[in-house]
C-alpha positions in Angstrom: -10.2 -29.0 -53.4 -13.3 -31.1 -53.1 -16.5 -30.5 -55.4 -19.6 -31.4 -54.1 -22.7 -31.2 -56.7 -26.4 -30.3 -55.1 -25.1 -32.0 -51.5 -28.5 -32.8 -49.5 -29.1 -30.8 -46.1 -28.5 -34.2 -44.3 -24.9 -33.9 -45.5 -24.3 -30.0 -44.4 -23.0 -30.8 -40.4 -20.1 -32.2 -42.5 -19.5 -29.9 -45.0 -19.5 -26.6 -42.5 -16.6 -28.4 -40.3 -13.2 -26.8 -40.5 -9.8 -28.7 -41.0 -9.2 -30.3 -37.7 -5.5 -28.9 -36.7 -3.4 -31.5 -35.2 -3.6 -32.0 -32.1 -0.7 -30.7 -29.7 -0.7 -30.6 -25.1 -0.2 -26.6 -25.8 -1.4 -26.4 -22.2 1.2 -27.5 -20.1 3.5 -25.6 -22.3 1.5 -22.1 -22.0 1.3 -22.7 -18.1 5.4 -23.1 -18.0 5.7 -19.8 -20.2 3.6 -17.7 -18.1 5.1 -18.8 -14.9 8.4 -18.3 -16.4 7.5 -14.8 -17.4 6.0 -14.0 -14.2 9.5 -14.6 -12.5 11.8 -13.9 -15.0 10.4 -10.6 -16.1 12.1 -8.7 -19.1 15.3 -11.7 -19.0 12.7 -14.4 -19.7 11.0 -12.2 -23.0 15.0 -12.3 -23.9 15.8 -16.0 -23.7 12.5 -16.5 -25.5 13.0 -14.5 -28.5 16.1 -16.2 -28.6 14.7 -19.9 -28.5 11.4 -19.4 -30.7 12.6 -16.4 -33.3 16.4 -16.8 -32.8 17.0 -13.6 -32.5 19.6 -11.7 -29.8 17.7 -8.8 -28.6 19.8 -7.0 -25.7 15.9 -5.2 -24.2 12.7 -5.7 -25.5 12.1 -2.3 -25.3 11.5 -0.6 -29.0 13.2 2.6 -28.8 12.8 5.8 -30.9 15.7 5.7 -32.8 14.5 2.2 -34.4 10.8 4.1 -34.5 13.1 7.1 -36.7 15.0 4.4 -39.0 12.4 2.1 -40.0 10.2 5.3 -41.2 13.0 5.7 -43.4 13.1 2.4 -45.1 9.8 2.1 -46.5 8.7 3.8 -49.4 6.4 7.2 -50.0 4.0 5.1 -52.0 3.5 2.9 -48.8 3.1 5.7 -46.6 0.2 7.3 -48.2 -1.8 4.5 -48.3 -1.1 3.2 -45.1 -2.5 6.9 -44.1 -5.3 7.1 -46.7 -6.1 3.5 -44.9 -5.5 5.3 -41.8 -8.2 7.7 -42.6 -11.1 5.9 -44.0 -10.7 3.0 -40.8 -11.1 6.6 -38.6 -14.1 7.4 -40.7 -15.8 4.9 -40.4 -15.0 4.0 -36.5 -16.0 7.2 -36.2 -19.7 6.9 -36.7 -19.7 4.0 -33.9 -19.3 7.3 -31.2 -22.7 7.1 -29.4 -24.5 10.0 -28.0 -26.2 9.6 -24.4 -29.5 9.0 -24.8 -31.5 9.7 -21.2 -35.1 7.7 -20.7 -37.8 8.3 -18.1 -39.1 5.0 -17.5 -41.4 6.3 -14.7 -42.2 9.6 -13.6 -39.7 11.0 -11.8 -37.3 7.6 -12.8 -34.3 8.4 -15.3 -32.0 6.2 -16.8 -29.5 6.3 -19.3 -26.1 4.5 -20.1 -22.9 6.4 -20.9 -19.4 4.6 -22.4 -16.1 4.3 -20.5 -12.8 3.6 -22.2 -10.9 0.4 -21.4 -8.1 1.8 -20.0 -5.2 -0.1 -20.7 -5.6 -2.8 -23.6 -2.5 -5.1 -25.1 -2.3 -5.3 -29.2 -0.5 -8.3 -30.6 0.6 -7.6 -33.9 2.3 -11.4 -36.1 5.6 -10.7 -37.6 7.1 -13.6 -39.3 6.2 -14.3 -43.4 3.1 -11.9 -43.4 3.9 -8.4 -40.7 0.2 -7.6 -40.6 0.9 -4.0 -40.4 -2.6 -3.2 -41.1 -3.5 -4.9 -37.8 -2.1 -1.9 -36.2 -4.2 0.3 -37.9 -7.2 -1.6 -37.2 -7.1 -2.1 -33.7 -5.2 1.2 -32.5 -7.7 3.5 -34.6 -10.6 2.5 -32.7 -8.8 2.4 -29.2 -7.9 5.6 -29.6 -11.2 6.8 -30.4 -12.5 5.0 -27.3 -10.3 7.2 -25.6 -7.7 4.3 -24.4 -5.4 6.0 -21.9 -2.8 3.3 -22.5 -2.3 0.9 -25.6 0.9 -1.6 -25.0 2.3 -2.7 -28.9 4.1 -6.2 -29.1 5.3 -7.9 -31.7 7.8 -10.6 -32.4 11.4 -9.5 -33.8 13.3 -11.0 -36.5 16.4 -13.0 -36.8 18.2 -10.3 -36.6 16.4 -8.7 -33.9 14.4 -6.2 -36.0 10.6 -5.2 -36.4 9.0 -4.9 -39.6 9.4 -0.8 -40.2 6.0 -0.6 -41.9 4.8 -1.9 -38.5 7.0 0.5 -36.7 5.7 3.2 -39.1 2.1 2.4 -38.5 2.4 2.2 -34.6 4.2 5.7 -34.8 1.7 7.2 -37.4 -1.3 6.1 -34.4 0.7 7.4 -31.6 1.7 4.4 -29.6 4.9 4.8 -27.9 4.9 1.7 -25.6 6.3 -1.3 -28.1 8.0 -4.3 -27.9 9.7 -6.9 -29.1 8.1 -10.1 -28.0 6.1 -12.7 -29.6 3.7 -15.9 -29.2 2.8 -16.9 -25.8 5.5 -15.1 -24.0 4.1 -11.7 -25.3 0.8 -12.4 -24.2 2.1 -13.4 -20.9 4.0 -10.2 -20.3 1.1 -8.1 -21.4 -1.7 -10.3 -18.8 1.1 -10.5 -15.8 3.2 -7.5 -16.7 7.3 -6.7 -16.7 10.0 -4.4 -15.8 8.9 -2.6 -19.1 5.8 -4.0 -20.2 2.8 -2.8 -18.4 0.2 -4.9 -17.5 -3.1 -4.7 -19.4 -6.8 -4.9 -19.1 -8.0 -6.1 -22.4 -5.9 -8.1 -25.2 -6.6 -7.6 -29.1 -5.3 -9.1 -32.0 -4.5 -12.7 -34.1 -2.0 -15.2 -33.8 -1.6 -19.2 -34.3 -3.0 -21.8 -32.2 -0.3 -20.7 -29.2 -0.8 -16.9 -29.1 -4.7 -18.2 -29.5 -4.2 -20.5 -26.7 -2.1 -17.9 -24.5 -4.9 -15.2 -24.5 -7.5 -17.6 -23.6 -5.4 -18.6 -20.7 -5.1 -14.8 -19.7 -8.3 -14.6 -18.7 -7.6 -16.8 -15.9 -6.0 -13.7 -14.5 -9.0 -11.7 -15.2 -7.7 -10.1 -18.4 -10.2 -9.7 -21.1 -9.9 -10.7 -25.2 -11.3 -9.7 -28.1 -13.0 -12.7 -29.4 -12.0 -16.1 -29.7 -9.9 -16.9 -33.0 -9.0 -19.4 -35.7 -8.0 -19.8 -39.0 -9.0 -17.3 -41.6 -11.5 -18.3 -43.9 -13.8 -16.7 -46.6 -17.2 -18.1 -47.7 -18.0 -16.7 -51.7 -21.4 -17.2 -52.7 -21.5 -16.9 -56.8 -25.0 -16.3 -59.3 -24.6 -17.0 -62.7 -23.3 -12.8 -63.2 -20.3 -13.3 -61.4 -16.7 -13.3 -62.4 -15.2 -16.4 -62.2 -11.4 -14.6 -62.2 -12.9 -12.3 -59.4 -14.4 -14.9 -57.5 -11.1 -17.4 -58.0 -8.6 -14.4 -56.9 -10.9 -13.6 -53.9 -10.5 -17.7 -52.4 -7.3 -17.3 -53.0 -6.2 -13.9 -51.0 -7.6 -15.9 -48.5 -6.0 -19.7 -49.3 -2.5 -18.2 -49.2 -3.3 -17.0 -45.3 -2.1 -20.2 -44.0 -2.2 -24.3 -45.0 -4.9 -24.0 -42.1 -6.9 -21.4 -44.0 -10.0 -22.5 -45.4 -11.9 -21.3 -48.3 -15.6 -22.3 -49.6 -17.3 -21.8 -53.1 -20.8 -21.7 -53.5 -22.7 -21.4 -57.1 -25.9 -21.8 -58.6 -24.5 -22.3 -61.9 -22.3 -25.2 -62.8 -20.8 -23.4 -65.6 -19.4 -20.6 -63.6 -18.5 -23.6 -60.6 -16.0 -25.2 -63.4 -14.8 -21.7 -64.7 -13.9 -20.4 -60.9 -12.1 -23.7 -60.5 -9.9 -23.2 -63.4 -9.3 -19.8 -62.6 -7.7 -20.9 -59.2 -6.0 -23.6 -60.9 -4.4 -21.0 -63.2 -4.0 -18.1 -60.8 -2.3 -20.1 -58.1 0.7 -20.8 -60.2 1.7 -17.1 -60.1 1.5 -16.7 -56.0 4.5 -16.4 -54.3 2.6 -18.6 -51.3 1.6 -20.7 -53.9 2.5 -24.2 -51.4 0.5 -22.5 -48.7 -2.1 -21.7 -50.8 -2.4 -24.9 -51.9 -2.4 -27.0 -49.0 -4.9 -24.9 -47.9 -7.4 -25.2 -51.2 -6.8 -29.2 -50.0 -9.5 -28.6 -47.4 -11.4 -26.3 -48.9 -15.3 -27.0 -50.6 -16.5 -26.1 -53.7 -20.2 -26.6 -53.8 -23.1 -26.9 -56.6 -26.5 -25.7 -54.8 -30.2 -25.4 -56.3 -30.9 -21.4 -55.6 -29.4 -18.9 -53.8 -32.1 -19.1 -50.8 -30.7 -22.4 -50.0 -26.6 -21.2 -50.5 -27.6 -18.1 -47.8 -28.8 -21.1 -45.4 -25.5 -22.8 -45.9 -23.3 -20.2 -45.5 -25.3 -18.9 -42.4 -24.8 -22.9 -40.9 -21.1 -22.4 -41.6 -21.0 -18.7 -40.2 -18.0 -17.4 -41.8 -15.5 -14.7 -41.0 -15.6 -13.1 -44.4 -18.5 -13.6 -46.7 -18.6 -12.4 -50.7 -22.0 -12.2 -52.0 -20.7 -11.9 -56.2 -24.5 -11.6 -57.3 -26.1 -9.1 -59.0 -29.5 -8.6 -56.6 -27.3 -9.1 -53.5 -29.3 -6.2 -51.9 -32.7 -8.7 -51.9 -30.3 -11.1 -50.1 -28.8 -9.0 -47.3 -31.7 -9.9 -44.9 -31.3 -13.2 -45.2 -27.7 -12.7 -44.0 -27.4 -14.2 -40.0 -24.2 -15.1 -39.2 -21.0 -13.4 -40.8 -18.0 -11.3 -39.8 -17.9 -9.1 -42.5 -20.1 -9.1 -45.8 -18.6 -8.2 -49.2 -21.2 -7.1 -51.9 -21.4 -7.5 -55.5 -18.5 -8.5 -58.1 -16.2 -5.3 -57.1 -16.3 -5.7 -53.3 -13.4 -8.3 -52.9 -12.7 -9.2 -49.3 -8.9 -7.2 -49.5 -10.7 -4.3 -49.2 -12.1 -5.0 -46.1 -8.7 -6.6 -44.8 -6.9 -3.2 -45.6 -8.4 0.4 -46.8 -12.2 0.7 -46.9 -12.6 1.3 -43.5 -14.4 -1.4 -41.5 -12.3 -3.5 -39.5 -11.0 -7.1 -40.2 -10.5 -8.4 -37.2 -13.3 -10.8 -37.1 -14.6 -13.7 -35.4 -13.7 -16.8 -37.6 -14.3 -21.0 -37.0 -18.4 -20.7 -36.9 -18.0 -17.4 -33.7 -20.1 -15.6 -36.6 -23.0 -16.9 -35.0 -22.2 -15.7 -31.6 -19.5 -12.8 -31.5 -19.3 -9.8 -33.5 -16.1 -8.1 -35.1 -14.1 -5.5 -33.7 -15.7 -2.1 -33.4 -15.3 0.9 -31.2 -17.6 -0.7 -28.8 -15.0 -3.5 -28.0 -12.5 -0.7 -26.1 -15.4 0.8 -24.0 -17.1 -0.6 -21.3 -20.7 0.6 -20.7 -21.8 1.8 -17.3 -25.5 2.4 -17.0 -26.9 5.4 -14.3 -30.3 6.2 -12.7 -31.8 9.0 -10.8 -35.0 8.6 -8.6 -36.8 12.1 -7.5 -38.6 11.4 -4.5 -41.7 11.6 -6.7 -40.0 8.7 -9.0 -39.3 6.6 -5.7 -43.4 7.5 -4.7 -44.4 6.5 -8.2 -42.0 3.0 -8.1 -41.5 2.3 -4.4 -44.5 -0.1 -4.3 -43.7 -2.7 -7.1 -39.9 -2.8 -5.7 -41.5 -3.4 -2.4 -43.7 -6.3 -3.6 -41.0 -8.2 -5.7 -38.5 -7.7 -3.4 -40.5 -9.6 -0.5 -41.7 -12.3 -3.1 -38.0 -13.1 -3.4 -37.6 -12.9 0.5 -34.8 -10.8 0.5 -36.2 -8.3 3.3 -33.3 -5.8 3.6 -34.1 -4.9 -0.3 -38.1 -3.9 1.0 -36.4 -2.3 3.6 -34.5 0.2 1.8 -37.5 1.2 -0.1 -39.4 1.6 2.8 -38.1 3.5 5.0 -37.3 6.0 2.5 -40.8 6.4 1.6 -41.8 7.2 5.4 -39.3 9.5 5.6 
């Protein structure tokens, strides 16, 4: 980790940049995978989960009797909270539901703007070391709530050619019926270009590395939509002198052990509690199962003294992070000053786990500085929104004049004209 101690502002462009990944040509190999998958089909999903997953699946297809097994193999305890999770993410996506609001900007003018479901969206859901089963919840709650006619599930298989069951469990518990076992590029392929089996889609959700991240960024050459562009995770903690250290320490942590291209960032006003947190990760690392992950990822991660808290809000809204812990005890004085965050943790009992699993809002956020541009998952991102207008003939009367006027300022004659001749009528 690397301490810095009351940086100057001259030195903040350096300390907001994120580990530079090494550099690969990912192009050339995401352009052979699509076109592979556009004439291969079904057989070329095959061959790829056996070359990146090594695994012998027969169809990609998930069928019902895996759906009924897998429910079998995890445990009571995890299926109550993965419901009671289930239930609080519905809650509070719930709220998002927007009435239709209808405005009469003129007399006799009426607009309003009413919400339209994407119809078919793709969710890509990691397997591998962490099956981010809570994924599911968080992206097929709200598409569901949109009123999503069709939501297509993949998600890499196993060596043996198995899915996760608490992902199969989840998926089942939300009602999605169309899944898959396909990973990394070649799922994101099948779900932009479409299969034998797996349909093509309008709208692709979910995380991935730097080649699923790639892959849906080259699906919108085709005109298919994504959530948000994505990166690392990363958590930003800003810490008074009444915060925890063990709190704060355990909090960089859940998100160190993400990945070795994770990045965490400390920011105190008090030294004392800056050299307690420290030691707390030092100590608390040593029981973590991702320990090496962990701490490859702590490598590139800051740990920063600042004068006040004023000037700690103006760093972390320069670095714009994904997840951001406010562990002080007037946070609700501070929450103006927020600008750019994903999602904003408050106090010493709000860790950022909470958010990523059970208390409702989602966690798929934007991360590598898109804080400052992009906004989180919500409802709104599976609904399109179509706006409508009715002119009386008494609105067209009381409007017809100033469309008439701009409309020939702009030279565009056939506009005038369709104004016009209504209003001799």
């Amino acid at each position: 980790m690397k301490i810095y101690r009351y940086p100057t502002k001259d030195t903040w462009f350096d300390l907001v940049k994120r580990p530079v990944l090494e550099q690969q040509e990912i192009s050339a190999l995401i352009a052979g995978i699509f076109k592979e998958v556009q004439s291969n089909g079904d057989q070329a999903l095959i061959e790829f989960n056996k070359k990146f997953d090594k695994a012998d699946t027969q169809s990609i297809r998930i069928t019902e009797a895996e759906i009924e097994i897998a429910e079998n193999q995890i445990s009571d305890d995890l299926k109550k909270a993965i419901q009671k999770a289930k239930e609080n993410i519905s809650k509070f996506h719930s709220s998002q539901i927007s009435d239709i609001s209808k405005i009469e900007t003129t007399k006799g003018v009426v607009c309003w703007r009413e919400n339209r479901a994407v119809e078919s969206v793709g969710i890509y859901i990691p397997g591998g070391t962490a099956p981010l089963f809570s994924t599911v919840l968080m992206l097929t709650v709200p598409a569901n709530l949109a009123g999503c006619k069709e939501i297509v599930l993949c998600t890499p298989p196993d060596k043996d050619g198995n899915i996760n069951p608490a992902i199969l469990y989840t998926a089942k518990l939300c009602g999605i019926t169309k899944l898959f076992k396909t990973g990394g590029a070649q799922a994101i392929a099948a779900m932009t270009l479409g299969t034998e089996s797996v349909p093509r889609v309008y709208k692709i959700f979910g995380p991935g590395n730097q080649f699923v991240v790639a892959a849906k960024e080259y699906a919108q050459r085709y005109g298919v939509a994504i959530d948000m562009p994505a990166g690392p995770s990363e958590v930003l903690v800003i810490a008074d002198e009444n915060a925890v250290p063990e709190f704060c320490a355990a909090d960089l942590l859940s998100q160190a052990e993400h990945g070795s291209d994770s990045q965490v960032v400390f920011l105190t006003t008090s030294l004392k509690v800056l050299n307690e947190t420290i030691g707390s990760v030092e100590q608390q690392i040593k029981d973590l199962p991702r320990n090496e992950m962990a701490g490859k990822s702590l490598g590139n991660s800051n740990f920063i003294l600042l004068n006040s808290l004023e000037e700690a809000l103006e760093f972390s809204n320069l670095y714009a992070p994904e997840h951001l812990i406010l562990a002080i005890s007037d946070f609700e004085k501070y929450i103006p000053m927020v600008q750019n965050a994903g999602s904003v943790f408050l106090g010493n009992y709000s860790c950022e786990s909470a958010g990523d699993y059970a208390s409702g809002t989602n966690h798929t956020l934007p991360t590598n500085a898109y804080a400052k541009n992009y906004s989180g998952v919500s409802l709104d991102s599976f609904v399109k929104k179509i706006t409508f207008q009715h002119l009386s003939k008494e609105g067209l009367e009381n409007l017809g004049k100033t469309i008439e006027i701009m409309a020939e300022a702009e030279g565009l004659l056939a506009h005038k004209n369709a104004v016009s001749i209504r209003l001799k009528s």
